[in-house]
N, C-alpha and C positions, 0 to 999 in steps of 0.2 A: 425681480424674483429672488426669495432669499435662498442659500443656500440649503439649507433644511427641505424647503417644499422641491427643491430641482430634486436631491434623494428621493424623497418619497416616492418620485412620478417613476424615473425610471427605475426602479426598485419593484415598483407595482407591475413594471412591463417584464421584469425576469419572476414572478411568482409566476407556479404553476397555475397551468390554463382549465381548469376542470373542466369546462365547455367543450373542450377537444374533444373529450371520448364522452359525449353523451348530454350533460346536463342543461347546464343555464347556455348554450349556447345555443339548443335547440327550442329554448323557450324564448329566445331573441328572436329566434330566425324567423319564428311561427309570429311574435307580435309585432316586428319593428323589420319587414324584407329587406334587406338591402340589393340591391338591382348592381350585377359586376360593372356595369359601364360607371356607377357611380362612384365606385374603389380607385380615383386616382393612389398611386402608390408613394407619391410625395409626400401627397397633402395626409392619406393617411399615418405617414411614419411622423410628418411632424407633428399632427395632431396628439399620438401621442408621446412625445418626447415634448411638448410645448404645455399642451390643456390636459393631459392623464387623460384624455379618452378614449380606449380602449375595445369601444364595440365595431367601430371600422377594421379593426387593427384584425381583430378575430377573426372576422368573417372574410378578410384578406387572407389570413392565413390558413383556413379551413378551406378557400376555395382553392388556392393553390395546391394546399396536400392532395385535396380529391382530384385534383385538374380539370375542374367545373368551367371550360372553356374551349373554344372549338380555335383553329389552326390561328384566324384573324385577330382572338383576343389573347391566345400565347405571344403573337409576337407584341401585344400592346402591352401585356405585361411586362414582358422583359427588357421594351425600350424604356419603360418608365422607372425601373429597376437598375438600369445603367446610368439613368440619369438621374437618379438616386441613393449611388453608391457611396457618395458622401455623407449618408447618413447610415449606411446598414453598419453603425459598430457592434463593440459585443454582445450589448443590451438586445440585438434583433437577430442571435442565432438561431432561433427558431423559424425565421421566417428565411433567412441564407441557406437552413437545410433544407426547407422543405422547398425554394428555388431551383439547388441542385439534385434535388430527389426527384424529377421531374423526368420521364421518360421521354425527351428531347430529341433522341434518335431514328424516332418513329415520324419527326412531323417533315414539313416541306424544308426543300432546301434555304428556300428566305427563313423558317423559323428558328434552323438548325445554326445559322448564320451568325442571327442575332443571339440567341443562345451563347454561342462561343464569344462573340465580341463583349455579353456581359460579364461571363466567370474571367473573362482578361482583364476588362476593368476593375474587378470585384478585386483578383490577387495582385495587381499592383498596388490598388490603393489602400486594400488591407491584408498584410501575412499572415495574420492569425488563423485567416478560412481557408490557407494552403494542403493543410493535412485531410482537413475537411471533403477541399474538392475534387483534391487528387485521389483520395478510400472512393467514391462515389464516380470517378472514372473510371478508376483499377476494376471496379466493381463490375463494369460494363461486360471487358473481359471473361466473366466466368457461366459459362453456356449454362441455362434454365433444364431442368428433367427433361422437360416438354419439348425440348429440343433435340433430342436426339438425331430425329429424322435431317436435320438439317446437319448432321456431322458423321458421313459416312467413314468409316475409320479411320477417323481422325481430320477430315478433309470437309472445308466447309461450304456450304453452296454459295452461288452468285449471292440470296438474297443475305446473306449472312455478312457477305463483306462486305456490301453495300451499306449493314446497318454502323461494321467497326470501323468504317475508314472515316468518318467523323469525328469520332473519338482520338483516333492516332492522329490527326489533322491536328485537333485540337490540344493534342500533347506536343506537339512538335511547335505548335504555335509558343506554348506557354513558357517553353524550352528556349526558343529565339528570344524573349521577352525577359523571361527573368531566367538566366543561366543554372543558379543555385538549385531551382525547383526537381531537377531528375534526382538528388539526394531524396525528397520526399518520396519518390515516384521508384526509388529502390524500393525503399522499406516500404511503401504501401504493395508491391510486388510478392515482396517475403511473405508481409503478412497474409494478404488474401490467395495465397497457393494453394489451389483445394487437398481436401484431407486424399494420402495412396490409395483410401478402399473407395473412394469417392465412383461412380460409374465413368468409365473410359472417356466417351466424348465431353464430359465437363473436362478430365485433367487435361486431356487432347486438343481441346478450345483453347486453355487457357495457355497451354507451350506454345501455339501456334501464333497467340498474340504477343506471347515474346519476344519469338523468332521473328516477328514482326518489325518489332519494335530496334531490334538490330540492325537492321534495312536504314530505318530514317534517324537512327541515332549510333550512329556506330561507334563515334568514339567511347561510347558506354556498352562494346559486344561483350569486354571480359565479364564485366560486373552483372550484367544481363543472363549471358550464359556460365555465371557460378551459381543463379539462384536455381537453373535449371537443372545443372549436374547433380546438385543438394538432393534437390527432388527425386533425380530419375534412380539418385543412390538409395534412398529410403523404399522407393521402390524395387528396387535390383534384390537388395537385403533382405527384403521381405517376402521376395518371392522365390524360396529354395528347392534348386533342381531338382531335389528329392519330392516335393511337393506338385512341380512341372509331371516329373514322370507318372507319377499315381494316376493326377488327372487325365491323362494325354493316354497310356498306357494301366488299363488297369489290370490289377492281380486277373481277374477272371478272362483276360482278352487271350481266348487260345487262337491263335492265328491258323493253327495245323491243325487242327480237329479232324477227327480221322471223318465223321460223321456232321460234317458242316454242313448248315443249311445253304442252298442253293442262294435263297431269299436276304438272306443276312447275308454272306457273301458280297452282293451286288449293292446293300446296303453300304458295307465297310469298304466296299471299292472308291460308293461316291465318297465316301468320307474324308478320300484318303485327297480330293481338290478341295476340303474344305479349309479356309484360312483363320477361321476363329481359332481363338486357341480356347480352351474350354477352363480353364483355370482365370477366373473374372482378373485379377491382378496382372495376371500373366500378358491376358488382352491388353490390359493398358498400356505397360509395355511393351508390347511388341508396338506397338501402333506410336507410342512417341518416340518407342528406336528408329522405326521407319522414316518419323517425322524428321530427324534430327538427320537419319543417312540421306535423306532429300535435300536436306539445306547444306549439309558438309559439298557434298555432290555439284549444286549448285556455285557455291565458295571456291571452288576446289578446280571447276571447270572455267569459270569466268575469264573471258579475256583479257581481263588485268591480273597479271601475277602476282602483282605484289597481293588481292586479294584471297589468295591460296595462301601466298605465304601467312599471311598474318594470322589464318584460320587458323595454320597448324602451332602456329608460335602459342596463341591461345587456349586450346586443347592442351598442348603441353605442359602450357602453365596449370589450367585446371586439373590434369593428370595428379601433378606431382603435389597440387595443395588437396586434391580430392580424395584421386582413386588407388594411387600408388598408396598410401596410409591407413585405408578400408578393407577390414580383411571381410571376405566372402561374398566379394561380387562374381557377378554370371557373366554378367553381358554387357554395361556401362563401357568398360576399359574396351570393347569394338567400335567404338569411334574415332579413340588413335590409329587402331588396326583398320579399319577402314580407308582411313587420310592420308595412311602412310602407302596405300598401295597405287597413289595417283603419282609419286614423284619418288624413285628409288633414292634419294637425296634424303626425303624426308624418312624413310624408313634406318637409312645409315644414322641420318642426326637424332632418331630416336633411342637406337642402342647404345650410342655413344654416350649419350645421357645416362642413361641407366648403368652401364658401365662406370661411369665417371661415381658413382651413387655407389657402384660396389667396394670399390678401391680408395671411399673413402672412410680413414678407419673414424672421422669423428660423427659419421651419419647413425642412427642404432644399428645395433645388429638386427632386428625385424625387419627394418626395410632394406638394409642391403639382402638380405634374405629374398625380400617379395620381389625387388630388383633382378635377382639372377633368376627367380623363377622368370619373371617376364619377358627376360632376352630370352631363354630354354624354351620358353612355349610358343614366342615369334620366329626362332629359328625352325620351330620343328613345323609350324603350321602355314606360314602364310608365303601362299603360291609365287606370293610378286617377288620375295628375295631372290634377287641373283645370287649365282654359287660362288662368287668371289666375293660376297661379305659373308657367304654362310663360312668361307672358310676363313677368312680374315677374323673371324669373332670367334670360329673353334682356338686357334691359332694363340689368341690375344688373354681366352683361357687356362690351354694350357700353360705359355710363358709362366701368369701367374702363378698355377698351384704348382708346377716345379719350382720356382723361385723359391712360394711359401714350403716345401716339402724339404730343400738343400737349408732354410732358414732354421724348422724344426730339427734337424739332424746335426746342426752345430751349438744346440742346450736341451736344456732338459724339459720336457714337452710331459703335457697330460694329455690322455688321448681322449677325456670324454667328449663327450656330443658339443655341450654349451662352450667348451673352450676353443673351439673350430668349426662350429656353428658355418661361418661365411663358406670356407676350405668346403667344406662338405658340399654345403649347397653348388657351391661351382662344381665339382666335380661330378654331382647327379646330373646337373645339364650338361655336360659334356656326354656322360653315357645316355641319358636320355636323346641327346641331339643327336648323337651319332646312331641310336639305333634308331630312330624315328627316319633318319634321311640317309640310311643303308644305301636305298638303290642309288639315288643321286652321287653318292659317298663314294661308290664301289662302283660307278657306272665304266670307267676304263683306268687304265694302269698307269694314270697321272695321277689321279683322284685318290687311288687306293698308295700311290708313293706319300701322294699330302696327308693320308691318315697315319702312316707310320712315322713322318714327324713330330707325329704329336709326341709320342712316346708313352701310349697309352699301356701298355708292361707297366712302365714304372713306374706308374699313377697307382694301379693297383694292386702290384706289392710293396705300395711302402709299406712304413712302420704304421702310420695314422689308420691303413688299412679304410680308404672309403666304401667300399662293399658292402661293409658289417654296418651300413648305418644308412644307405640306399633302401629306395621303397622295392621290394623287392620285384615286382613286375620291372624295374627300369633295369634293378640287377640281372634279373634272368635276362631281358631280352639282350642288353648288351654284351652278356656273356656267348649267346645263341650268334650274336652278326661277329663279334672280334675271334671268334673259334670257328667260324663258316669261312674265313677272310684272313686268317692265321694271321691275327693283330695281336692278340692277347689270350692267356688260356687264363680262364676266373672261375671256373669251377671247380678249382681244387680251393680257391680258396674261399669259395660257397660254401662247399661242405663243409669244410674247417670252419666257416662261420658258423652251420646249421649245426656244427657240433659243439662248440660250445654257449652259443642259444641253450642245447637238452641239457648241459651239464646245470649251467645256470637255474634253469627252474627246476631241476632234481634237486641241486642247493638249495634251493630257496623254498621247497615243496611247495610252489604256488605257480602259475599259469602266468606270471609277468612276464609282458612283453620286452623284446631287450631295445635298445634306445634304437629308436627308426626317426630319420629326417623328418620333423613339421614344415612340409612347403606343401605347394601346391602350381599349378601348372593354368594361368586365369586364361587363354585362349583354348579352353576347350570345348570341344562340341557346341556349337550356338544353337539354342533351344526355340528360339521363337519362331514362326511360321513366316510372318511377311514380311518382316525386317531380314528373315536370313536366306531369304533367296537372295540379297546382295551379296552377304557372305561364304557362300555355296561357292561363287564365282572366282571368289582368290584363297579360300579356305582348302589347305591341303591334308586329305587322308592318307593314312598310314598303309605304303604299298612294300610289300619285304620282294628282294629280289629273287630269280632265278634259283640264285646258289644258296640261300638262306630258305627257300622254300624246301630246296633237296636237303637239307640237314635238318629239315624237322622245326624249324622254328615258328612257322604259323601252316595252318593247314588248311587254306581258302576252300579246298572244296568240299569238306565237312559240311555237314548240311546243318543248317543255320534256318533258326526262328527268330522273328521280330519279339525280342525280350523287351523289358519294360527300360530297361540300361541301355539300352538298343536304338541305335540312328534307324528310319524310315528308307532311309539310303540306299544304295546297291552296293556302294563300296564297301570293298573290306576295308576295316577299320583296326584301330587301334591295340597294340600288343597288351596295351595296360587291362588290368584283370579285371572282370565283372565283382563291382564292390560286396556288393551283398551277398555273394557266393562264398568270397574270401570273409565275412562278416558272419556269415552263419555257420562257419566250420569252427572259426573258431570259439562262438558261442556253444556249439554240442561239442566241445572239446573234439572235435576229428582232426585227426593230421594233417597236417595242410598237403602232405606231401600226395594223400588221398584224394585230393579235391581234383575236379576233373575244370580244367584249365580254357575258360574261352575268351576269343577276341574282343571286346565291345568295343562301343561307339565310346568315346573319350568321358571318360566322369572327371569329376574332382580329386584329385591323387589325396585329398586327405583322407578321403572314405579306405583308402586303401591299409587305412592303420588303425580302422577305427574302432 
């Protein structure tokens, strides 16, 4: 055979098949039948790589696309397909895709068998169809419309895993076999991760096959659960509180209607057990937060320790390449808050971190920033700290900005915002910590001794003057607990701030705000329905004490409406200001000093500038 004609033949077998969609292949089928028991799959591949002829070939690969064959002739196909994998090279990709395009998961256990024994034959003896078969596994992974009913929030039924445990079988096989292949089996992951608006039980199917796949291949948990973090951020981001609240809470929901319907009433009662959240994004995650606090929970509980440990070592590293760097997430960053409340170890090794990240002057200033918000919002919120790290971390703050405060006062210092940027932010968490955990702070006269160590006086009259650059809900309220508790008197040096604020925009004849802290506070109020009854359980609301009650600083028995800013909750909440109240006064130019001052359920401290 010369050279010349061997081109030809297999050149003739990669031209497109016009027969496929339509043509001359249906003018064969009608003149010249070919009967499937007569398609050996050898003799047709040799035939055409030997004689160029090509009408076996066709109506072998037509019959496979359509899967023109019942359970006894899938598996005669695929045994004669293994045993002719020495010929499937790249000349016969069409007939390898439409082998693995075969819906394989649906037939008997001997067919599903032989199946997996040939795509192992197939990527040993050829790499090139690795990318090929692992898209077209991954693929399997991502739940059909149709399927809904088979993914109850997020949870799939027997008949479902019954269908994916073949496939994960079959990944872990190809895994033992050739090592290399989970590099493909990432990036076909990334790729096929369904689109955030996509409906819930598809992205819910698809995490669930991850979390899976962590199970039988763990040494791959980080790289597994970074493609998931990626995800759940894109979704986190996308879904803003402000947009939670509209849907959840809308403008026209008067809770207190003087003249409420009996009927609606009873309506908004059942409403109040429903766990949809009604914002479609919102749904999805809630349902793969849940997903994720089920699997942490599991990890986290397991009688081998070392498999807690390694979770949280994981998370942490995903934290700090993910979440720590991501400005305006919701809710992601409560799966360290979650992990950390199984082992008060893990909660300590989390601040220290972060800590470590504040104190280091070569990290940016942004994130040592998001840093000291993050210890400020874990000290003020979460149930499980013991009072001997909450005071060891107040403690470890102050050392610091007295150090930096004696360091200023021996050169010559700028007082703006940007040039003490970190100073500042520490020092909003210290007042925000201390007035969030009042009653804890002040519960007896050891407590209230360890407060006046700090030397909070002379934090607030230095020279830097942190007050004038505090959000001012954190200002006020810390002024309200250190003058209830005779720790600090700061309202003289409020008004002195608030007076030259007027001097300022009379200068300037314009409405400019004077420079206020950019942080934000990421453990606040968690929005979702069925992931945050885990967080209800170690999530702490803002209780003011006894003696802070009698001075006026929160006034719990003021009668209160479920506002749209507003937790569902019983508790009293939060000293920090109803955003859009402080948002709309200063839009009608009204004095802020006029604005009538209520509790809410925690927002975002940025809105409070905004």
């Amino acid at each position: 055979m010369s050279v010349t004609t061997e081109k030809r033949r297999i050149s003739s077998i990669l031209k497109p098949y016009p027969n496929l969609d339509g043509s001359r292949l249906n003018g064969s089928l009608s003149q010249n039948k070919v009967h499937f028991d007569d398609l050996s799959v050898e003799s047709v591949l040799q035939d055409a790589l030997e004689s160029n002829r090509l009408q076996r070939f066709e109506h072998l690969l037509a019959a496979v696309k359509e899967e023109q064959f019942d359970d006894g002739k899938f598996q005669q196909v695929f045994i004669e397909s293994k045993r002719s994998v020495y010929l499937l090279n790249a000349n016969f990709g069409m007939l390898v895709e439409a082998l693995l395009s075969v819906n394989w998961v649906v037939r008997s256990e001997t067919a599903r068998e032989i199946f997996m024994e040939f795509v192992i034959e197939l990527l040993v003896a050829h790499s090139n169809y690795t990318a090929l078969a692992i898209a077209k596994l991954v693929s399997q992974f991502v739940p059909k419309d149709e399927d809904r009913a088979d993914w109850t929030h997020g949870v799939p039924s027997e008949g479902v895993l019954k269908v994916l445990a073949p496939v994960h079988e079959l990944i872990v096989r190809l895994k033992n076999v050739i090592p290399m292949i989970f590099n493909v089996i990432l990036v076909q992951l990334k790729k096929q991760f369904p689109y955030f608006k996509k409906p819930t039980h598809v992205i819910c199917g698809y995490l669930h096959n991850i979390l899976w796949m962590t199970d039988h291949s763990s040494m791959f948990s980080e790289e597994l659960l970074e493609i998931v973090f990626n995800r759940l951020l894109t979704i986190d981001v996308n879904t803003p509180r402000n947009e939670i609240e509209d849907a959840e809470f809308p403008e026209d929901d008067q809770i207190f209607s003087m003249d409420e319907d009996p009927v609606a009433a009873a309506i908004d009662e059942d409403d109040k057990d429903d766990i949809i959240m009604k914002l479609p994004v919102a749904e999805t995650l809630d349902c793969c937060m849940e997903k994720m606090f089920v699997y942490i929970q599991q990890k986290a509980s397991s009688e081998n320790a070392s498999d807690a440990d390694r979770m949280f070592k994981v998370l942490l590293a995903l934290f700090d390449k993910h979440i720590l760097p991501t400005h305006n997430t919701h809710h992601v960053q409560f799966l360290v808050f979650y992990i950390c409340s199984f082992k008060q170890s893990y909660a300590e090794y989390f601040i220290t971190y972060l800590w470590k990240q504040v104190c280091n002057p070569n990290v940016s200033t942004p994130m040592r920033q998001a840093a000291v918000g993050y210890i400020a919002s874990m000290l003020a919120r979460a149930k499980y700290l013991s009072l001997v790290l909450l005071k060891s971390t107040l403690q470890e703050f102050s050392y610091w900005v007295h150090n930096y405060i004696q360091r200023m006062d021996s050169m010559h210092y700028n007082q703006s915002l940007k040039a003490h940027m970190v100073f500042y932010s520490v020092c909003q968490a210290i007042f925000y910590v201390v007035a969030f955990r009042s009653k804890q702070l002040t519960s007896s006269a050891k407590n209230l001794t360890f407060l006046q160590t700090l030397q909070l006086s002379s934090i607030v009259t230095c020279h830097l003057n942190p007050l004038r650059v505090c959000l001012p809900a954190v200002a006020t309220a810390f002024a309200g607990v250190t003058r209830a508790h005779q720790l600090a008197y700061c309202h003289t040096i409020l008004e002195r701030n608030a007076r030259r604020k007027l001097a300022t925009v009379y200068k300037n004849e314009s409405q400019t705000p004077e420079e206020c802290l950019d942080t934000f506070f990421p453990f606040d109020p968690y929005m979702l329905k069925k992931s945050g009854k885990r967080i209800d359980l170690i999530f702490l609301q803002y209780q003011a004490s006894e003696v802070e009650e009698e001075h006026g600083i929160i006034n719990p028995s003021e009668p209160r409406g479920r506002k749209r800013y507003e937790s569902t909750s019983e508790d009293v909440d939060d000293f920090l200001l109803e955003s859009k109240r402080l948002k709309n006064c200063h839009g009608n130019g009204q004095d802020p000093g006029e604005l009538h001052f209520t509790y809410s359920y925690g927002v975002s401290v940025r809105a409070f500038h905004s």
